[in-house]
KOLDRENDREN-252749 format. One line per 5 residues: their letters; for each residue x, y negated, z of C-alpha. Coordinates in steps of 0.001 Angstrom, whole numbers, padded with zeros to 6 digits. Each point is the difference from the previous one (the first is absolute). Example, Ala and Ser with C-alpha at 12.3 -4.5 7.8 and 13.67 -1.06 7.14 Angstrom:
<sites>
AS) 012300:004500:007800  001370:-003440:-000660
</sites>
This chain:
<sites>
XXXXX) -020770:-133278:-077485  -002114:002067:002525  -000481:003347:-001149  -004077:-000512:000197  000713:-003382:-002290
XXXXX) 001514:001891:-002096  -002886:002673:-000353  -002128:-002483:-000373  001742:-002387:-002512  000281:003901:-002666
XXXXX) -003582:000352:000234  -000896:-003876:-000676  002819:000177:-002771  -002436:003188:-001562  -002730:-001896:000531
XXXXX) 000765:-003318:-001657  001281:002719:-003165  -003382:001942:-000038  -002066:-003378:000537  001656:-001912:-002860
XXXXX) 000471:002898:-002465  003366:-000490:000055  002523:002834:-001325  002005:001489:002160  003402:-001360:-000815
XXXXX) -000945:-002973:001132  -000105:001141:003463  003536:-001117:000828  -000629:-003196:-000846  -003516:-000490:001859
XXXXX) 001548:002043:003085  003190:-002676:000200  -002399:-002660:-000134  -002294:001400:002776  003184:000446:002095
XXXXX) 000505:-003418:-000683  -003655:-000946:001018  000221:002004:003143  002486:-002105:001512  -002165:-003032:-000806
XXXXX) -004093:-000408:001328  -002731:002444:-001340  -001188:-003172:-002245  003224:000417:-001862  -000614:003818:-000457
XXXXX) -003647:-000874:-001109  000914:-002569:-002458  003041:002178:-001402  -002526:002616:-000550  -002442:-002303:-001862
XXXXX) 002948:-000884:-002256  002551:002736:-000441  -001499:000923:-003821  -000018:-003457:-000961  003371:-000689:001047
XXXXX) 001158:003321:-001298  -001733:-000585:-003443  001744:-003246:-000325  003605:001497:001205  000042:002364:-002451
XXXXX) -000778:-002875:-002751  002380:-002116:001394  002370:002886:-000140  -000638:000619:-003830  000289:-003589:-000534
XXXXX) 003567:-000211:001673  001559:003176:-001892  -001347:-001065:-003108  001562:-004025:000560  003162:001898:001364
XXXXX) 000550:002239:-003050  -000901:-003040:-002253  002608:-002204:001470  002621:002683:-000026  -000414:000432:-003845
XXXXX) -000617:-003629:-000696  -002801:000195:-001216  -002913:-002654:-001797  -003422:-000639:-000192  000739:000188:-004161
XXXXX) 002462:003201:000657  -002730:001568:001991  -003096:-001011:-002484  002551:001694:-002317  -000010:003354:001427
XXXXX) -004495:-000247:000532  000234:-000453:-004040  001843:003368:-000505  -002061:002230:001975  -002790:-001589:-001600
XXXXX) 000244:-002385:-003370  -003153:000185:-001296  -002309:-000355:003126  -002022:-003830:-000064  001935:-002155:002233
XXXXX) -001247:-003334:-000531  -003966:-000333:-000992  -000974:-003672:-000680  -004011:-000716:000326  000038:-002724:-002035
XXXXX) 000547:001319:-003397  000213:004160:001060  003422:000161:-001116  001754:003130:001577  004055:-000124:000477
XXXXX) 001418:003181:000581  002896:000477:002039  002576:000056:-002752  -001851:-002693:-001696  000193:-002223:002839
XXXXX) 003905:001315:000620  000180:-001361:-003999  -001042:-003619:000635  002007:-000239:003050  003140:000670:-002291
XXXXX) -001354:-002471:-002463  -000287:-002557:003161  003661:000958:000862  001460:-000008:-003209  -001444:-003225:-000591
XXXXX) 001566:-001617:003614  003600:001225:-001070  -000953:-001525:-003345  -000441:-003416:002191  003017:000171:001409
XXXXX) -001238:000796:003728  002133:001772:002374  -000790:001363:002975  -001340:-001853:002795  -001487:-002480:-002522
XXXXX) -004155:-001066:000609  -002397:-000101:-002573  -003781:-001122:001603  -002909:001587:-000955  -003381:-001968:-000797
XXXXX) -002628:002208:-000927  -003084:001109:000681  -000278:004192:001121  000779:002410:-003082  002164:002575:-000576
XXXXX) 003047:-002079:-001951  000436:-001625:003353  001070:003426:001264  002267:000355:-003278  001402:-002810:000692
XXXXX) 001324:000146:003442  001076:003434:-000375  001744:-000493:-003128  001767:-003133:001315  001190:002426:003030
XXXXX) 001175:002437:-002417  002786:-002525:-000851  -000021:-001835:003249  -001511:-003016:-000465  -002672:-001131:002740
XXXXX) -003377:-000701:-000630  -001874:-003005:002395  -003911:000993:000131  -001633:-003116:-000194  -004284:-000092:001355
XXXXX) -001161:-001172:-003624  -002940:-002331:002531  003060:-002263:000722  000152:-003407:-001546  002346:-003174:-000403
XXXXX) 001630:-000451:003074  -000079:003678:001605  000737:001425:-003712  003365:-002248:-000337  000818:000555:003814
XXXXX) -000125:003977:-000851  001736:-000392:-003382  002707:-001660:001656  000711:001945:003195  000548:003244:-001840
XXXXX) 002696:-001779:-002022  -001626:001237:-003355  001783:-000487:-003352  -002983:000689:-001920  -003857:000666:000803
XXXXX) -002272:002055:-001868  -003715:-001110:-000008  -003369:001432:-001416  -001404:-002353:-002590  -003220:-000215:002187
XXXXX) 002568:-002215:001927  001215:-002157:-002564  -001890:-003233:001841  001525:000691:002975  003512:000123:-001189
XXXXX) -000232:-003134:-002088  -001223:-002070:002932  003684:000956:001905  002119:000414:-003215  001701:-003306:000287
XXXXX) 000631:000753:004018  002074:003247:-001649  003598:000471:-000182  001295:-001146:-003464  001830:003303:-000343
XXXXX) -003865:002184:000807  -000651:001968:-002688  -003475:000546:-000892  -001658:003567:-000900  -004239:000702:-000570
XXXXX) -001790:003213:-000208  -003318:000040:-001578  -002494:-000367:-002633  001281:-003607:-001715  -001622:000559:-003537
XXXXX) -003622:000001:002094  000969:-003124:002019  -001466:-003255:-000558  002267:-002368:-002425  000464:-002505:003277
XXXXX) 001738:002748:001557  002132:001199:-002736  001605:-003489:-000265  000628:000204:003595  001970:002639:-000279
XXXXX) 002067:-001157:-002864  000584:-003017:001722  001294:002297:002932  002765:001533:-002044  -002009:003141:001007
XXXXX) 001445:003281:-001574  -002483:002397:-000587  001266:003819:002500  -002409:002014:-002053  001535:-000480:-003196
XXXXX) 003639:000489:001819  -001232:003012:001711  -001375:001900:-003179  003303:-000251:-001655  001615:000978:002938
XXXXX) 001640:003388:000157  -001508:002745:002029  002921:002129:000962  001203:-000366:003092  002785:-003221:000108
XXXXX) 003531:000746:000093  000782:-001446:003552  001053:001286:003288  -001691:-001644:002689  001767:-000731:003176
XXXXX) -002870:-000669:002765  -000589:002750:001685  -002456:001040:002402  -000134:-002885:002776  000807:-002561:-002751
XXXXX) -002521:-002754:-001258  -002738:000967:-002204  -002876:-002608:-000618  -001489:-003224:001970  -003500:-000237:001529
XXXXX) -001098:-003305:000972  -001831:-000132:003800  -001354:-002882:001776  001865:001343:003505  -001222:-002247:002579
XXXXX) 001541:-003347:-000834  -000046:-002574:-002865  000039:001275:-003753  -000148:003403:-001800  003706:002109:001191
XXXXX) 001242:002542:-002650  000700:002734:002097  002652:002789:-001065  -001096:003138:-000999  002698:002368:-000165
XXXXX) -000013:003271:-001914  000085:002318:003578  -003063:-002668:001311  -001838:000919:-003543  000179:003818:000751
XXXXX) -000596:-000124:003775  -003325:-002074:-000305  -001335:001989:-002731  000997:003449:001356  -001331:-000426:003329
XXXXX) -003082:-000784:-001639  000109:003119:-002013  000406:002083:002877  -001431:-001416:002097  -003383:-000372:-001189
XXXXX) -000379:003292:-001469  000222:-000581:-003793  001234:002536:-002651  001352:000226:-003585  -002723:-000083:-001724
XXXXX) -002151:-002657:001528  -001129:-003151:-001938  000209:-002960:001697  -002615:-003376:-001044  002572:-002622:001191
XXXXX) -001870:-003511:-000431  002278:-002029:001800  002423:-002551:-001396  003622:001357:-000956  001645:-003074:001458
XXXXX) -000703:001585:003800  001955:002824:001565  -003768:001910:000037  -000348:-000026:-003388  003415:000695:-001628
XXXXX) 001560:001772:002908  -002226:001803:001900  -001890:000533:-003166  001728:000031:-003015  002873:001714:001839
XXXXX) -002235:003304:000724  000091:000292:-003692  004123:-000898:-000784  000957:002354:002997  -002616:002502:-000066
XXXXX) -001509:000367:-003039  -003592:-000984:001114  -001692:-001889:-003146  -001228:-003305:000327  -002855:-002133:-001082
XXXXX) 000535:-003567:-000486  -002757:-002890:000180  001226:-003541:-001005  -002229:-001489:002944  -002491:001557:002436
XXXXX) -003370:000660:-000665  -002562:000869:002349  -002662:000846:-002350  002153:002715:-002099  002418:000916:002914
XXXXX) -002294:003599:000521  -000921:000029:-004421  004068:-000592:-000478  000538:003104:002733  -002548:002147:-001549
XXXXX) 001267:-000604:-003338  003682:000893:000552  -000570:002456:002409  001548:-001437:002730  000871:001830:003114
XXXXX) 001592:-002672:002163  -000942:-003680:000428  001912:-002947:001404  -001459:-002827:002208  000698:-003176:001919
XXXXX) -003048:-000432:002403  -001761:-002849:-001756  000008:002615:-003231  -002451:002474:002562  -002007:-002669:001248
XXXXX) -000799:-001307:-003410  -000879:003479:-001913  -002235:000342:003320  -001736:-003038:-001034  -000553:001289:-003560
XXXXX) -003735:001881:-000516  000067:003881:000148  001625:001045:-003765  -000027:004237:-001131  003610:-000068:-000339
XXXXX) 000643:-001016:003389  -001605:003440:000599  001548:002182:-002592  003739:-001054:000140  003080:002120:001063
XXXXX) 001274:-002393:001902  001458:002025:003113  002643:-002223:001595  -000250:-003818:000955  003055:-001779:001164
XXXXX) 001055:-003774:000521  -000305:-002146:002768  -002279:-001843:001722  -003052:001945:000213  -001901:-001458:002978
XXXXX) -001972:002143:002350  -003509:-002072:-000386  000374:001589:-004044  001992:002514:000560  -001926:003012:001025
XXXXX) -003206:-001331:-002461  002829:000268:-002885  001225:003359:000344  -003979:000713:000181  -001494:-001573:-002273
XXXXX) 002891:001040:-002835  000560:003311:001299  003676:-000604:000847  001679:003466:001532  002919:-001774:001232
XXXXX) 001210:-003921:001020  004034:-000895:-000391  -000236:-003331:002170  002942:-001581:000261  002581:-003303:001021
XXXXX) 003085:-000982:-001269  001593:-003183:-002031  001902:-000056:-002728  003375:-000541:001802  -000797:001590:003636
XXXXX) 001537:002592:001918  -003685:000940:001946  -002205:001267:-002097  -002849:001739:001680  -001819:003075:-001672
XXXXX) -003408:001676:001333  000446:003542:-001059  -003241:001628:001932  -002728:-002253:-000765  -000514:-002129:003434
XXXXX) -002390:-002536:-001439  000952:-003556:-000146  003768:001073:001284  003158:-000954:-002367  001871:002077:001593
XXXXX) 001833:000637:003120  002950:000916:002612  000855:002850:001399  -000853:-000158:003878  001661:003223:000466
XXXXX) 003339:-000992:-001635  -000018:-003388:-000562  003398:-000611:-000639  -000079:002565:-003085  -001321:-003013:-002027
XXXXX) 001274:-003104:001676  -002661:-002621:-000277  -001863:-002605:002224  -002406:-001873:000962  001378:-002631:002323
XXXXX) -001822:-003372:001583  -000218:-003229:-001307  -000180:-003547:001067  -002555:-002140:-000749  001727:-002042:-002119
XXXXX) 000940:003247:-001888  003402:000371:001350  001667:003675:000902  -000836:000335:004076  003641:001130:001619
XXXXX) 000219:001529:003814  003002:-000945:002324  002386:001952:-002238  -000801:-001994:-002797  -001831:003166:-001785
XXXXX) -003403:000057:-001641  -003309:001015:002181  -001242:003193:-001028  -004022:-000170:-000368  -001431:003108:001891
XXXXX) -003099:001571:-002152  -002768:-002430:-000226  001636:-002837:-000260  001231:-002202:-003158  002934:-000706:-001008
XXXXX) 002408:-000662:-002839  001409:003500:-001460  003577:-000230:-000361  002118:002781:-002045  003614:000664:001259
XXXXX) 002474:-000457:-002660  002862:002689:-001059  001817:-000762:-003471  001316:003925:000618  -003048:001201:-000405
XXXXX) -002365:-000744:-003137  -003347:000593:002227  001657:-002879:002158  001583:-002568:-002682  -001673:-003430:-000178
XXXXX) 001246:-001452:-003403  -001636:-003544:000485  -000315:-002716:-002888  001432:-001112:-002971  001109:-002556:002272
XXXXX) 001830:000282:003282  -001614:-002748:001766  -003626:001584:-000082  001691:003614:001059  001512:-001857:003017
XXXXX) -003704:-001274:001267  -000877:003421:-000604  003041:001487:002392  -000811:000253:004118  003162:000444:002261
XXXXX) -000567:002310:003517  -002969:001903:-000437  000603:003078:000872  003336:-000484:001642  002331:-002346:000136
XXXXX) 002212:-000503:-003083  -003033:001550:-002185  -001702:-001737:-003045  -003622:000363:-000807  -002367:-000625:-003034
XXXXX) -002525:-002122:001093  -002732:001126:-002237  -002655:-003564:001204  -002665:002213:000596  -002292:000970:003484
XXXXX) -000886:003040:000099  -001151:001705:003435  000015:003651:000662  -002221:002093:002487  001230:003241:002172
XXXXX) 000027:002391:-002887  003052:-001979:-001962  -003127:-000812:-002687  001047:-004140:-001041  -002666:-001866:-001311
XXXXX) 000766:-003852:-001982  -000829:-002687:001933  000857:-003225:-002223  002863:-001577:-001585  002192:-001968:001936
XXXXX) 001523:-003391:-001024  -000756:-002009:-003269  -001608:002960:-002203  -003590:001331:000291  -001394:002696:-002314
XXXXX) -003007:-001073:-002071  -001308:002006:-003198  002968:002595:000093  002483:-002722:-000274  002664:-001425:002579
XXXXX) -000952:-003891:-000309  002959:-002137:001862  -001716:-003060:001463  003302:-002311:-000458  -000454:000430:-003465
XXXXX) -003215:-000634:-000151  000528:-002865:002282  002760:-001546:-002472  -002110:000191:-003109  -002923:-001871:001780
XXXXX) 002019:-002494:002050  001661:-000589:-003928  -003459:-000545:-001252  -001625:-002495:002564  003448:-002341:-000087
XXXXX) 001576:002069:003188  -002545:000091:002267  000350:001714:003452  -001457:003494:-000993  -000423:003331:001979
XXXXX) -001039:003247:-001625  -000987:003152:002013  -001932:002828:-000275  -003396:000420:001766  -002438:003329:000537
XXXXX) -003471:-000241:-001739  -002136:002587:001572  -000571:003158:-002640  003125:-001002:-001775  003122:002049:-000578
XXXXX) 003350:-002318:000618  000174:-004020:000794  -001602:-002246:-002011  002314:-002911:-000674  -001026:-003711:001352
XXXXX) 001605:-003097:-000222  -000051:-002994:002851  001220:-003384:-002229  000535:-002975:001986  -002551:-002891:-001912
XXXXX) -000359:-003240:001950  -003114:-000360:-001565  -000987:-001621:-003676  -001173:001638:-003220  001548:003412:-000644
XXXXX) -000837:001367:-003570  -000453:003886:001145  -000691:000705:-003230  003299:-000768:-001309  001748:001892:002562
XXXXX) -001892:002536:-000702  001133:000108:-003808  003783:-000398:001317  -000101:002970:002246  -001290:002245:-002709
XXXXX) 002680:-001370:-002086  002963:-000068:002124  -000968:003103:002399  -001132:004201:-000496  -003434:000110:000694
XXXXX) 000676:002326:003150  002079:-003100:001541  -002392:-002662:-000517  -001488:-001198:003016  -003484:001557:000576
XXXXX) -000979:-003104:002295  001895:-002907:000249  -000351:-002324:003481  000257:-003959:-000448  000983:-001684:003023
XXXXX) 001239:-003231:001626  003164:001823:000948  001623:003323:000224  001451:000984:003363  004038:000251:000175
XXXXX) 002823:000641:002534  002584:-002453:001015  002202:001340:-002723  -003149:-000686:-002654  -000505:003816:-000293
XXXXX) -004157:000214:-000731  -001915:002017:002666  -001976:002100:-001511  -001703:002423:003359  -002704:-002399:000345
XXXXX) -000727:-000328:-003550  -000019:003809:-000051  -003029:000735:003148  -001546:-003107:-001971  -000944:001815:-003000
XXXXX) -002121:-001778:-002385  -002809:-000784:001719  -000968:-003734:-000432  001731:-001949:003062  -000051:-003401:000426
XXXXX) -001915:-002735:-002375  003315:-001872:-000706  001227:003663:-001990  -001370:001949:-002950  000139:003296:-000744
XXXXX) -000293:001355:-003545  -000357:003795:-001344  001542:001208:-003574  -003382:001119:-001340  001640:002947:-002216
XXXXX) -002733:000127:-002178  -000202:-003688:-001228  003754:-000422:000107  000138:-003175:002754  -000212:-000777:003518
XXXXX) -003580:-001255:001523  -000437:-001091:003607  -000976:001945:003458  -003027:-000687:000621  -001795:002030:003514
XXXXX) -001653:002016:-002392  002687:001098:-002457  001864:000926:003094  -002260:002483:001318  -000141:001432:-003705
XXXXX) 003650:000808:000292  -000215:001544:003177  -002977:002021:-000978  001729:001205:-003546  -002649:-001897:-001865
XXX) 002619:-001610:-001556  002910:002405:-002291  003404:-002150:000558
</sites>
């Protein structure tokens, strides 16, 4: 380097120190990167000096993260071994709050009924690597449960409690389960698959039964249901005399994802994936020991019982538990339990936005939001309007290897790249064709996207390292469509994670959509073959294609369904009854499309692009269009003018 280069590049290296307050140990590290920079164009230098704390914030939590996993996987640790040591530093701290009744578990009292739950697996004869599915709505046994099963090494299967016949027994039977524990609320839904079961499923129900109705009560005596709570209070609370085996990158518990293709996948969670994904959201996002966190979202997802939950096994955060979310107590429940951290998925944001201006909303605690998909039209009137000091907004999946974190506060980011050391964290976004296929260049690579562009973000994949490890599905199949060859280089393997993302010059990525056969519609992934096999099942296999399609002012895709009907009566009503029967209300078809004919390829694969820029505006006079009215419970047609009600957000869907 010229000796005048080399003037300058000490005084720019002071500069970018005094300009973004940074201490002045970091200096070696901003000066190598400059020196970097100043063999590259001054737009490099500019953008490396927009982003050198950002990128240095997140190193050093990456860095935490990785000596922490490291040290965990040399001793062998668990999630129960390390929950273990948080209850001797701390026993008689609340862990577990539940809303629903105020009952407060302390630590050691929830480290009790986790060795009742494990004394009572060994008492069933399980061994490790045995499944037991879980059925319930949110509360703190779930928690118990899992935990205590993991004590002794038996894996739970989190099962969305929304599911019904055919998704329910799919999910039931994937994870292999030898028995399935299920909340009596669900006792209707479990008789309708009982005789689908495995003769050899045992049967186990948590609840209230002397305050169910009598028809239920015979139900479950019919069901040669045990009752757990009765097991569990005579259930010893000392810790079980086992040694568990599974160590730290060994199989903990199942959580059940859509992915991008046909029905729900249980994807592995492994102990290490447990403590990376809740640790990187500890330190990441700024949250300390004593914070209490309002988590509102359903313990079947990796937000809730991971990223949640696992703040309070692995930290010792406390944590207060509402069976289902509410947006007219969410800000009473946070005042209440003086809460100092809230979680979110961005439909939760836009709907306590909707809600009229409450007090509490104005004299909570609440310091902290974190979760993921916050979208910049809300985002900045949220952290407003609730006086929110700091948004966690991140991306990840259950079972992926990408996971995006926005640790400064760029609104409507989830996260981003390094542009100064990309490599550091090797991710991508790389083109696609329009069919959706991986775009390859004359080596047979991937494309990378340059900022600006879309793309599908692709994680590299190192079973050496546990930041890197893709653990896939219960079964190998669906971890195989989830597996790219030659990203990066050749001979590589990549996670493709089905989403489009696109990132601008800073290394800020932004979502774009999902990819494939999954959209996102009232914080749930809704897989459109399903959807498509439960309707084509119901109208005597009909061609049927299901998509997702933007409604102006509306977070997500609304679903809609094209059926091929030649024409005839068609008793909408009855359909309508089926769908609420046979489907979660998130997956059931917001408007439904009848038509002479759905489009297809040669191969009878249904086109769905033109359906898609079609929307649901009334097309030709041989077609009807009907909208799920949410209010009265059934469909009704488009007319001109309920279409420009939509549009206008005259109309809630």
């Amino acid at each position: 380097m010229h000796p005048i280069s080399g003037a300058i590049l000490c005084l720019t290296v002071l500069g970018a120190l005094k300009l973004l307050s940074l201490p002045l140990f970091w200096g070696l590290p901003v000066g190598l990167v400059l020196c970097m920079a100043s063999r590259g164009s001054c737009k490099f230098i500019l953008v490396a000096l927009r982003t050198i704390k950002r990128d240095l914030m997140c190193l050093v939590v990456i860095l935490r993260v990785r000596f922490s996993m490291k040290s965990n996987l040399r001793k062998r640790s668990t999630i129960p071994s390390l929950f273990g040591q948080i209850v001797t530093r701390h026993p008689d701290k609340p862990a577990l709050i539940y809303e629903a009744t105020g009952e407060v578990w302390s630590f050691r009292e929830l480290q009790e009924r986790c060795h009742a739950v494990a004394h009572w697996g060994l008492a069933q004869g399980w061994a490790e690597g045995d499944v037991v599915a879980l059925y319930m709505e949110s509360q703190p046994l779930v928690v118990a449960l899992w935990l205590g099963l993991a004590t002794v090494g038996v894996e739970a299967a989190l099962i969305n409690y929304n599911l019904r016949q055919r998704s329910l027994l799919h999910c039931i039977s994937v994870s292999g389960a030898r028995a399935m524990v299920f909340g009596t609320e669900l006792t209707e839904a479990v008789s309708e698959v009982s005789s689908s079961l495995q003769p050899s499923m045992v049967l186990f129900s948590s609840g209230e039964q002397q305050q169910q109705q009598e028809e239920k009560e015979v139900k479950l005596h019919s069901l040669s249901v045990q009752n757990l709570d009765a097991l569990l209070a005579c259930s010893p609370k000392h810790p079980p005399n086992f040694t568990l085996r599974k160590e730290f990158n060994d199989r903990l518990f199942y959580i059940y994802t859509s992915g991008t293709t046909g029905m729900p996948k249980a994807a592995v969670v492994v102990h290490s994936r447990y403590f990376r994904i809740a640790a990187f959201g500890f330190h990441s996002f700024g949250l300390r020991h004593d914070d209490i966190i309002y988590n509102c979202l359903p313990l079947y997802h990796s937000a809730g019982t991971i990223m949640g939950v696992g703040q309070c096994l692995l930290f010792g955060l406390t944590i207060v538990i509402r069976r289902k979310f509410s947006a007219t107590r969410f800000w009473d429940d946070c005042f209440k339990y003086k809460c100092t951290v809230i979680q979110y998925i961005g439909e939760i944001c836009r709907y306590l936005l909707a809600q009229p201006v409450r007090p509490s909303e104005a004299h909570h605690q609440v310091r902290v939001a974190f979760g993921n998909g916050l979208r910049p039209s809300v985002w900045e009137e949220f952290v407003q309007r609730f006086r929110i000091q700091r948004v966690g907004e991140f991306y990840g999946a259950t079972e992926c290897n990408c996971s995006l974190i926005n640790i400064d506060g760029k609104v409507g980011s989830c996260g981003f790249n390094s542009r100064i050391l990309p490599d550091f964290y090797p991710i991508r976004l790389v083109r696609m064709q329009e069919d959706g296929k991986l775009l390859r260049d004359s080596q047979g690579l991937c494309v990378p996207c340059p900022p600006g562009e879309p793309g599908m973000l692709m994680g590299h994949i190192n079973h050496t390292d546990p930041l890197r490890r893709f653990d896939g599905y219960a079964d190998q199949d669906s971890t195989n469509q989830k597996i790219a060859q030659d990203v990066f280089k050749i001979g590589d393997t990549a996670y493709v994670s089905g989403d489009v993302l696109v990132m601008d010059e800073y290394g800020y990525m932004y979502f774009r959509d999902r990819s494939g056969d999954t959209f996102r519609w009232r914080g749930e992934n809704v897989s459109t073959t399903e959807v498509e096999g439960v309707l084509s099942g119901l109208l005597g296999h009909s061609d049927v294609a299901v998509y997702g399609i933007s409604v102006p002012g509306v977070e997500g895709k609304a679903g809609m369904a094209a059926i091929a009907h030649a024409g005839g009566p068609f008793d909408i009503e009855a359909l309508g009854i089926a769908l609420q029967e046979a489907l979660p209300s998130y997956a059931r078809p917001v408007f439904l499309r009848l038509m002479p004919s759905v489009d297809t390829t040669g191969t009878f694969k249904i086109q769905k692009m033109r359906l898609q820029r079609e929307g649901y505006r009334p097309q030709e006079s041989s077609e009807d269009i009907y909208f799920l009215n949410s209010r009265a419970g059934s469909y009704e047609p488009v007319t001109d003018e309920l279409y420009r009600a939509i549009n206008e957000g005259e109309v809630r869907l």
